[in-house]
Structure formats: structure tokens, C-alpha cells
TIRO-2110 file (N, C-alpha, C; in Angstrom, 1 decimal):
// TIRO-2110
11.9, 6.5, -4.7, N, 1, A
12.4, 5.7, -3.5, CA, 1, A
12.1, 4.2, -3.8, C, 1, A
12.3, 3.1, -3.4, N, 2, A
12.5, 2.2, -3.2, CA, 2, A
11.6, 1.5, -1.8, C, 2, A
10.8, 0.6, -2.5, N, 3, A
10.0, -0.1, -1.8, CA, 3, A
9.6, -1.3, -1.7, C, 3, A
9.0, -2.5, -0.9, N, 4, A
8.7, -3.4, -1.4, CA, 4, A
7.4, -3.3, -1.4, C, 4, A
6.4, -3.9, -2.7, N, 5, A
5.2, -3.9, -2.4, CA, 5, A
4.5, -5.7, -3.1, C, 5, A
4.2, -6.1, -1.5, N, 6, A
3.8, -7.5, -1.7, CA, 6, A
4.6, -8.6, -2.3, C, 6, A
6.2, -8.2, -1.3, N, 7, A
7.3, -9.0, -2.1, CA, 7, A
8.0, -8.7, -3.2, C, 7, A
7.6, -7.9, -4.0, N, 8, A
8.1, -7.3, -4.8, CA, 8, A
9.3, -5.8, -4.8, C, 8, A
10.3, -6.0, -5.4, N, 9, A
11.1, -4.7, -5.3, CA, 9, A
10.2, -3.9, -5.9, C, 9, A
9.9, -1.9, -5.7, N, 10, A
9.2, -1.8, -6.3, CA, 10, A
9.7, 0.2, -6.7, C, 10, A
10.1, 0.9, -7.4, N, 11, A
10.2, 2.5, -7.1, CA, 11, A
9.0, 3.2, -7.3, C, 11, A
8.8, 4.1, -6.7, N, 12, A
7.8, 4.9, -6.4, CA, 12, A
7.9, 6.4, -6.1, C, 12, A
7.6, 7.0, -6.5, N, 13, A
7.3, 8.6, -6.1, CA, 13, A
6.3, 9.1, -4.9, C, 13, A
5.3, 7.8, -5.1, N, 14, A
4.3, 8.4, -3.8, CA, 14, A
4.7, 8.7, -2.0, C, 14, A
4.4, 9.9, -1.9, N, 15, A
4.9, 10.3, -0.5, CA, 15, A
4.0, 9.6, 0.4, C, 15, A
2.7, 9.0, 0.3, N, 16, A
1.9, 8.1, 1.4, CA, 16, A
1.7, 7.1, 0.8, C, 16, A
0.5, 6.2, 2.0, N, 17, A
0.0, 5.2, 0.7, CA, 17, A
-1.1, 5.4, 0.6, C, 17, A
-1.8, 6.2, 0.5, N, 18, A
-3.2, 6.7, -0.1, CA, 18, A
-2.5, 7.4, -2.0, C, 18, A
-1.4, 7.9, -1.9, N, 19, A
-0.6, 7.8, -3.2, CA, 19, A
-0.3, 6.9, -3.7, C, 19, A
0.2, 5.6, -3.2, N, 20, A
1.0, 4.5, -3.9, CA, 20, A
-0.2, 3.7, -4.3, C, 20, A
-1.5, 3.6, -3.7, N, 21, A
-2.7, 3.1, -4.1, CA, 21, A
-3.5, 3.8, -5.6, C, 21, A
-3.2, 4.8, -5.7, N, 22, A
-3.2, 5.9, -6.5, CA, 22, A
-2.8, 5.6, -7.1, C, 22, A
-0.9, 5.5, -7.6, N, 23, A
-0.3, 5.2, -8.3, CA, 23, A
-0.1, 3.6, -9.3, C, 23, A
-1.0, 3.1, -8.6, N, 24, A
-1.1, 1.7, -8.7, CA, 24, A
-2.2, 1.0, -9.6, C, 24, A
-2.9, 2.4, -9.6, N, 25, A
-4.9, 2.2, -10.2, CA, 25, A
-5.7, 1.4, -9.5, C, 25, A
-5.3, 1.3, -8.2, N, 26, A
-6.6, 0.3, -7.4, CA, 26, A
-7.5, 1.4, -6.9, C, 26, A
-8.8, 0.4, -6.5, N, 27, A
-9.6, 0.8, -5.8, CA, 27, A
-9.7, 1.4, -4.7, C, 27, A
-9.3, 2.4, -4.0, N, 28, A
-9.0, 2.3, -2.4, CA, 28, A
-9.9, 1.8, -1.9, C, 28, A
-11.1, 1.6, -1.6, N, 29, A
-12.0, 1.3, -0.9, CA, 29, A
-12.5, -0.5, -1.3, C, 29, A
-11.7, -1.4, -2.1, N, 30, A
-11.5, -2.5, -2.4, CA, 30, A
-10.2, -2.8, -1.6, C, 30, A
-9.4, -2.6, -1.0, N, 31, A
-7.9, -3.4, -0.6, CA, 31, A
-8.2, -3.2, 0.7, C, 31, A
-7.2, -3.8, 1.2, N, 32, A
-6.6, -3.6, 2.3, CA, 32, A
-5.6, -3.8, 2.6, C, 32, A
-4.3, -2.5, 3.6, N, 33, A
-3.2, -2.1, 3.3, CA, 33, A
-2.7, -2.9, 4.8, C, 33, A
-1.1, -2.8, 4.8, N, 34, A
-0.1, -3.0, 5.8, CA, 34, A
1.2, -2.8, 5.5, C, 34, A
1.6, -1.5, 6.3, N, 35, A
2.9, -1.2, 5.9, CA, 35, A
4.0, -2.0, 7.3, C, 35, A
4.9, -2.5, 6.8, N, 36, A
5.7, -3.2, 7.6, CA, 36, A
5.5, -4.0, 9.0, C, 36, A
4.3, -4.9, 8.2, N, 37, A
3.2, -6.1, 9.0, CA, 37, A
2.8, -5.2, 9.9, C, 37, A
2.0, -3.5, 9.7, N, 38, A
1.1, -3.1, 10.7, CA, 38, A
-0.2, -3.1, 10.0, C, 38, A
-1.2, -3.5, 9.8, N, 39, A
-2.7, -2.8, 9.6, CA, 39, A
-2.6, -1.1, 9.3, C, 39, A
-3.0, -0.9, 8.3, N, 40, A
-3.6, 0.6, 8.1, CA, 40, A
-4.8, 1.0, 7.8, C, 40, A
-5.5, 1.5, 8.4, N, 41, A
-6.7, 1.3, 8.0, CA, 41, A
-6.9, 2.8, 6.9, C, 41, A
-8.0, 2.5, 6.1, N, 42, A
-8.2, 3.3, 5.0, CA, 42, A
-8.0, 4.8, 5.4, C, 42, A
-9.1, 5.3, 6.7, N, 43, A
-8.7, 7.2, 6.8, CA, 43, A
-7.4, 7.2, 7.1, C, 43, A
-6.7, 6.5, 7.6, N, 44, A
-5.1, 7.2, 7.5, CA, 44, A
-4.4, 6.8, 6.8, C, 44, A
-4.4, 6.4, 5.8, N, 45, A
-3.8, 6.3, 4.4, CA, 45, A
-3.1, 8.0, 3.7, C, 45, A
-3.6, 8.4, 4.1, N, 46, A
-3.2, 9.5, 3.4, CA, 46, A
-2.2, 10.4, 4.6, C, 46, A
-2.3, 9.8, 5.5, N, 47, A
-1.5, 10.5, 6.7, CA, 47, A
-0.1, 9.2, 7.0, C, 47, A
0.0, 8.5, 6.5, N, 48, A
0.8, 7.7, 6.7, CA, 48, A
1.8, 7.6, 5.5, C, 48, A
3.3, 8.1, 6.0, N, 49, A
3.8, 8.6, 4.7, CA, 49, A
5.1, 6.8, 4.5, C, 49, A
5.6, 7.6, 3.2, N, 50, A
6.4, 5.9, 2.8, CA, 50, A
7.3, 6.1, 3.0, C, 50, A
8.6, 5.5, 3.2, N, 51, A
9.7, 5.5, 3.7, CA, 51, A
10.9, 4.8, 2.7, C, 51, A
11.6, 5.1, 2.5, N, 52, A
12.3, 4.3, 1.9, CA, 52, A
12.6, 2.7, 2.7, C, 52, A
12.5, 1.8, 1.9, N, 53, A
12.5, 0.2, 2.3, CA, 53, A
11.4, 0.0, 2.9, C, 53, A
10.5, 0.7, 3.1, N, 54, A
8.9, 0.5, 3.4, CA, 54, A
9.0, -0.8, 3.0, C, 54, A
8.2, -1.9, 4.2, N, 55, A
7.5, -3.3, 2.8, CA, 55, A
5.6, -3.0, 3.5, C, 55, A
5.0, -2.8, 2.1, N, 56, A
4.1, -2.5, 1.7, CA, 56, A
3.3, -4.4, 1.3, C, 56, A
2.0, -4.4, 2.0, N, 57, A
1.2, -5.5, 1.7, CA, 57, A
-0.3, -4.6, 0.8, C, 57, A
-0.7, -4.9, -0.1, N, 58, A
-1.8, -4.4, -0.5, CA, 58, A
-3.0, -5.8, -1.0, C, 58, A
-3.8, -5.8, -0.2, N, 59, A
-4.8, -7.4, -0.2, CA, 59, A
-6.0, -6.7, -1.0, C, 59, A
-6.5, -7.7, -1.8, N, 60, A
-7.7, -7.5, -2.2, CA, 60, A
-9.0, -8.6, -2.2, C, 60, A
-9.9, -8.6, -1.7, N, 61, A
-10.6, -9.7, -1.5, CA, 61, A
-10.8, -10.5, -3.0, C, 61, A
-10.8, -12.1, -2.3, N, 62, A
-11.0, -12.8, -3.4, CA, 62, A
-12.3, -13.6, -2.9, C, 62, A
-13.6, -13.4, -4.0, N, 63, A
-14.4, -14.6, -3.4, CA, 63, A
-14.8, -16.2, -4.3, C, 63, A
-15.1, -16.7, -3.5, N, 64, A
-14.8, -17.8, -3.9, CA, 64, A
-15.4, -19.2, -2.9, C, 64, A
-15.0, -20.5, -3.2, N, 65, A
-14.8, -21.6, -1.9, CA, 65, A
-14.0, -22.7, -2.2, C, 65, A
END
């Protein structure tokens, strides 16, 4: 399927985004997700499935000043 992830066109197989996080090699417990500008918080990641044309945000903290 067909997705956008962080502005990017992107295909994917993963049926959630506790998959596409998976698929990606991130940390899950380093990011933080939003599928089509909603907040998802981490335990329902795996209950929250992808859609085709999903736009996917995936943040990861930067530190710094």
C-alpha cells in the first residue's frame, strides 16, 4: 500500500503502525507517532491499522539548544 511517511511517498506492507515502526528499524519507545495530524500514543500502535494514503508523522527527539 501506499503511504505517506513524514512527507514522503512511501510502500509498505505493514498492516499498523506498531508494524511500519518495525519495518522502519526505529525504536518504538524513542518516536513519536501521528497518523493524519492525530497523536497516537505508543499502546495503540499496534491497534491502529494503516490505510492506504495514510500520512504518517514519525518524530524523534532531538537534543540540543
Amino acid at each position: 500500500m501506499r503511504i505517506d511517511v513524514n512527507g514522503v511517498a512511501t510502500t509498505t506492507s505493514a498492516p499498523n503502525l506498531a508494524a511500519l515502526i518495525e519495518e522502519r528499524g526505529l525504536n518504538p519507545a524513542s518516536v513519536a507517532t501521528a497518523l493524519d495530524g492525530l497523536f497516537v500514543a505508543r499502546s495503540t500502535r499496534k491497534t491502529t491499522p494503516l490505510n492506504e494514503g495514510a500520512k504518517i508523522e514519525i518524530l524523534k527527539p532531538v537534543q540540543g539548544g
